[in-house]
N, C-alpha and C positions, 0 to 999 in steps of 0.2 A: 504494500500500500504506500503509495509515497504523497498522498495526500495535497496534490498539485502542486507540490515541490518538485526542481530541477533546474538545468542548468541552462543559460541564456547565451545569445552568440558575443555581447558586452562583459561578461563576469570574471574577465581573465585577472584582473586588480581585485579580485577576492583569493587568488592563490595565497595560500600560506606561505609559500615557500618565498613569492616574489615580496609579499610584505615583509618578509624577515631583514631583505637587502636594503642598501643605503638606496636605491635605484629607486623607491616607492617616493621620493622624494625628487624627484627628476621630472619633468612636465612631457619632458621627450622619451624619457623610459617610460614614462606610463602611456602614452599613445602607443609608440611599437610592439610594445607586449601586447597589449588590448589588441591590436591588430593582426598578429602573429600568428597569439592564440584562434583568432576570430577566423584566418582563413585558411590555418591548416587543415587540409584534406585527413589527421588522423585527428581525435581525439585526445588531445594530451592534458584533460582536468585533471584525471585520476591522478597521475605522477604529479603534476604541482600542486592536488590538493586544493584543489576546488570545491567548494559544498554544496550539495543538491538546496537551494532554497525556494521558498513563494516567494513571488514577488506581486506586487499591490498591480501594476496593469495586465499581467495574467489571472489575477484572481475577478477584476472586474468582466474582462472576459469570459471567463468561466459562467459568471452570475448574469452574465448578457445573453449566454446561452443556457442556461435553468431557465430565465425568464422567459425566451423566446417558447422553452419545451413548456412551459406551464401557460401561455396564451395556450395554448394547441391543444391539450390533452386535460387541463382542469382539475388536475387531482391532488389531494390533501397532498400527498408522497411530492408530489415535482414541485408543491408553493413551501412545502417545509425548506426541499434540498434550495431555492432559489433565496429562502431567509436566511438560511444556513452561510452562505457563501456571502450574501450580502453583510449579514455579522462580521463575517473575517474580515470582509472589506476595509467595513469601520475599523477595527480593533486596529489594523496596519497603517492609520492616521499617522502622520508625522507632527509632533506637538512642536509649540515655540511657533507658530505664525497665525495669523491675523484670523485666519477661517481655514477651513480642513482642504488638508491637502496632504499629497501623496509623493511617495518619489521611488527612486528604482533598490534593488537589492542588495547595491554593490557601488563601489568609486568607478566614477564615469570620465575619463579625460576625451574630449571632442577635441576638434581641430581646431577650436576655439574658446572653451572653457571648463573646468573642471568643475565635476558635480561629483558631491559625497554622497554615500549612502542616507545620510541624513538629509539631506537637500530634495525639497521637493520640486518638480518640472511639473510645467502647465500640461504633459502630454500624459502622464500618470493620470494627474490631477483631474485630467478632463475625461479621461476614458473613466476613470471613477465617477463620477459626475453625470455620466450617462446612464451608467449602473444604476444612480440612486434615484434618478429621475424616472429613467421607467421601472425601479421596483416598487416606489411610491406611487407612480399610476397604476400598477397590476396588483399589486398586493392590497390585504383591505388592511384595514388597520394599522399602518406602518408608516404610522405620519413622519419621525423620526428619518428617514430616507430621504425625505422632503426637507425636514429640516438642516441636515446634514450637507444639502444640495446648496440650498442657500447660503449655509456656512464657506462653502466653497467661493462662491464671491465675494467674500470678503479678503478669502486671498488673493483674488486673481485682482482684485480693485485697489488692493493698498501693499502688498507684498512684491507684487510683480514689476521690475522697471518699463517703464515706457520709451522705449528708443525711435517712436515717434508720437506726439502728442500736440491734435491742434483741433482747433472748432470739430474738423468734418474725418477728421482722421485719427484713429489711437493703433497702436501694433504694442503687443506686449510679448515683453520676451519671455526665452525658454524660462530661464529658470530666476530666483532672488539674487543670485550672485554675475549676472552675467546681461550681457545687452548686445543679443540677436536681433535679429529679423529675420526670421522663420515664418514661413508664409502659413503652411498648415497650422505651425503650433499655436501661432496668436489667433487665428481663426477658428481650432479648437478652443480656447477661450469667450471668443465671441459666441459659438453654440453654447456655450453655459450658458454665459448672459441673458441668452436668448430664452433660452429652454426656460430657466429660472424666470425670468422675469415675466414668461407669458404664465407661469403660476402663481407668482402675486402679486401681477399688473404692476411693478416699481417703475416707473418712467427712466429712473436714472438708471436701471440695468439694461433696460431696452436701447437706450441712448446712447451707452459704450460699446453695446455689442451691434448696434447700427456701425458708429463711426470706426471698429474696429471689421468690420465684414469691407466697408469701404476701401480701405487702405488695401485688403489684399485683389479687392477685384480692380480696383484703381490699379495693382500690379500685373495683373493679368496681362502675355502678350498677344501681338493682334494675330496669332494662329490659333489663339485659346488655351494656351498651355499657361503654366506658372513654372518658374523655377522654382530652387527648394527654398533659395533665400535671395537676398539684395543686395548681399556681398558678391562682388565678382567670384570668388571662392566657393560659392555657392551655386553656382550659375547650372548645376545638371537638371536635369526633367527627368522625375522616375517615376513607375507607375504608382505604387503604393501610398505617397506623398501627395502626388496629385488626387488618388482617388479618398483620401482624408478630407482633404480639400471640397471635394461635388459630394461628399455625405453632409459634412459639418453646414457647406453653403443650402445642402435642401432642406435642411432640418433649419437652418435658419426661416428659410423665406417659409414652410410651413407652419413657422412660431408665431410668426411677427407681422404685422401689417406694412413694415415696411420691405418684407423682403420680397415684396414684388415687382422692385426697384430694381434686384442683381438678379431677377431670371433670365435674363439674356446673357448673361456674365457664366447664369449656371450652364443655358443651355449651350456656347463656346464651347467650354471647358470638357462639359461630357461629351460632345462629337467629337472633339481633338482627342479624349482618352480613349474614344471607344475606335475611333478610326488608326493611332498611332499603335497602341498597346499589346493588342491580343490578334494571335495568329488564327488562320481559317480552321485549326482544328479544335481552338481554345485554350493553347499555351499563353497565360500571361508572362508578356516582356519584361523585363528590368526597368529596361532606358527604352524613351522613344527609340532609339537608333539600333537597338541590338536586342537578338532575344533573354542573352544569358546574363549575369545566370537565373536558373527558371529556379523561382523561389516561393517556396508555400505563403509564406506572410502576403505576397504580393498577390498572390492567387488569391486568399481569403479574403484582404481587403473588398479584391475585388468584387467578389460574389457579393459581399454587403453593400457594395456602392449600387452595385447593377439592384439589386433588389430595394434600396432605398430610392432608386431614379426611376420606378416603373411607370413614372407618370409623363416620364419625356418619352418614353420609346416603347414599343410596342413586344419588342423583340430581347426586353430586358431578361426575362426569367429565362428565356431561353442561353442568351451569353449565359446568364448567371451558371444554369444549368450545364451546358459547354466547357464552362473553366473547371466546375467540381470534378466532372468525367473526368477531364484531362489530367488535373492533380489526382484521383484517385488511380490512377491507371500509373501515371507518372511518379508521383512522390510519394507514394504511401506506401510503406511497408507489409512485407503478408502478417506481422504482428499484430499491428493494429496504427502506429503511429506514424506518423507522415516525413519527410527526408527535411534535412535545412533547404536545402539548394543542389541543384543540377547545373554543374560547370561545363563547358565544353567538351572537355576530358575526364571527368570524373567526379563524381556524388557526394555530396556531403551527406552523408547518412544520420549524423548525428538528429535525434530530435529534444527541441526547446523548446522547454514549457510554455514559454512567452510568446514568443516570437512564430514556432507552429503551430502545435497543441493546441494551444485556447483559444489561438487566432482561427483554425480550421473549425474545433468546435464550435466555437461562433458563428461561425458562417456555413456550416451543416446546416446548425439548429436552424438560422432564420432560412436557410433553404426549403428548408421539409417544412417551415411554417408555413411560408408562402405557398409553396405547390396546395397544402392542404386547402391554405384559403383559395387560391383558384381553381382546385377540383369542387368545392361546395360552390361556386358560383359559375 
């Protein structure tokens, strides 16, 4: 039983072996290790002594997929397991900031800033945040989910910096210590805003996650794609990123009365993702430009974007449907778990709790939800 504990393709700075050296103090030994570990084709936690953990954006995951299985099936058994996982959720709160918020399992060095296992990110923070929004709409009694939701903007409004901030425009960055411009992640934050604020009507959460939806479709370029960020450094298009992006932007404009304002922003973005991305037999791509490597996360997203866009295209469940085949055919193991990634030459077979696991379950569940609601109708 490992209890949604394991290992993540980022958790190489949780090695014991590599904390023990003066190197854990290096900015540039802890990117290459991280990196090392991340793209070797063997396995090499066990020898450094890595530890199988949960982490708080796989557990939300998890609890995205109970709740999807308890819309569908209605049973005491699937709203207990969907409270269950929603508890954990809570309990892996990061305390010491403003309103509840989350962060990763382990020390995180980016190409631009270091984040501690204590450090919570808006991307944690936000996938939690979806959790507790629709468990407080599906669940009865569980007002605390809701409250918990709310507690969340409080981080995102006074904890998080703003590296741009005017009348018509906010972008908040990744994380308290650090000042990106990430185009999905501050946009995940505007879907809080949104979500929350269409629950207790507060004008001024509406009004930040307006002018922070603004900023990233004001970034949008005129083929309809977004890069990952505004940094030249930044500058790649990948599918996973962008499909963060057309979930967080639909769920906006279905929140809020003003987001009827970026449906043409959404509608872009989803023909450029759906025309650039996925191959004729329903391999989801990496990069616009290249297919590999073919990567589960990127695949699940997917399946959730196409099923969260079924109102622009007629032929969503069907992709959506297309990409599952393909990953289960492709990266799932005869065990039961699904591969990291399919390289040119060779498989990373390893599987991650986060990143595949809960990502695929996720995107099962609301699969087989969906088909179910369009065979009753």
């Amino acid at each position: 039983m490992r209890d949604f504990a394991g290992h993540d393709p980022f958790d190489a700075l949780n090695s014991r072996l590599f904390q023990a050296t003066p190197l854990v103090q290096s900015r540039n030994a802890r990117f290459v290790w991280t990196q090392l570990v991340k793209r070797s084709p063997i396995d090499v936690r066990g020898a450094i002594r890595v530890p199988a953990e949960r982490n708080a954006k796989g557990v939300a995951l998890v609890a995205l997929a109970q709740l999807a299985n308890y819309r569908r099936v209605k049973t005491e058994e699937a709203q207990q397991q969907a409270r269950e996982m929603l508890a954990a959720l809570l309990s892996m709160k990061i305390e010491g900031y403003s309103g509840a918020a989350w962060g990763y399992n382990f020390d995180w060095q980016s190409r631009n800033f270091f984040a501690s296992r204590e450090m919570p990110t808006i991307v944690a923070t936000a996938f939690a945040a979806r959790a507790l929004v629709e468990g407080g709409h599906d669940l009865q009694h569980f007002h605390d989910l809701q409250d918990a939701a709310r507690s969340v903007c409080e981080f995102i409004r006074k904890d998080l910096p703003r590296t741009v901030d005017s009348k018509s425009e906010v972008c908040f960055s990744y994380a308290p210590n650090s000042n990106t411009r990430v185009f999905n992640a501050s946009l995940l934050g505007a879907e809080v805003l949104a979500s929350v604020g269409n629950l207790t009507g507060e004008s001024e959460l509406l009004g930040l996650a307006e002018r922070a939806t603004r900023y990233v479709v004001n970034n949008q370029r005129a083929d309809g794609s977004w890069c990952y960020g505004a940094d030249p450094k930044q500058s790649w298009i990948d599918n996973f990123h962008t499909a963060y992006i057309l979930f967080s932007l639909q769920r906006i404009i279905n929140s809020t009365s003003f987001g009827a304002d970026f449906q043409t922003a959404l509608e872009r973005g989803y023909e450029f993702w759906k025309s650039n991305f996925f191959l004729a037999d329903g391999w989801p791509k990496y990069y616009d430009d290249g297919p590999y490597p073919a990567d589960a996360h990127a695949a699940a997203s997917a399946i959730v974007t196409f099923l969260e866009c079924r109102r622009l295209d007629n032929d969503a469940l069907t992709m959506a449907q297309k990409v599952a085949s393909w990953t289960i055919q492709h990266l799932r193991d005869r065990r039961g778990f699904f591969y990291y990634q399919r390289r040119r030459f060779y498989t990373i077979r390893k599987p991650y709790m986060r990143w595949t696991e809960a990502w695929m379950l996720y995107a099962l569940s609301r699969l087989i939800e969906d088909q179910c609601q369009s065979q009753q109708t």
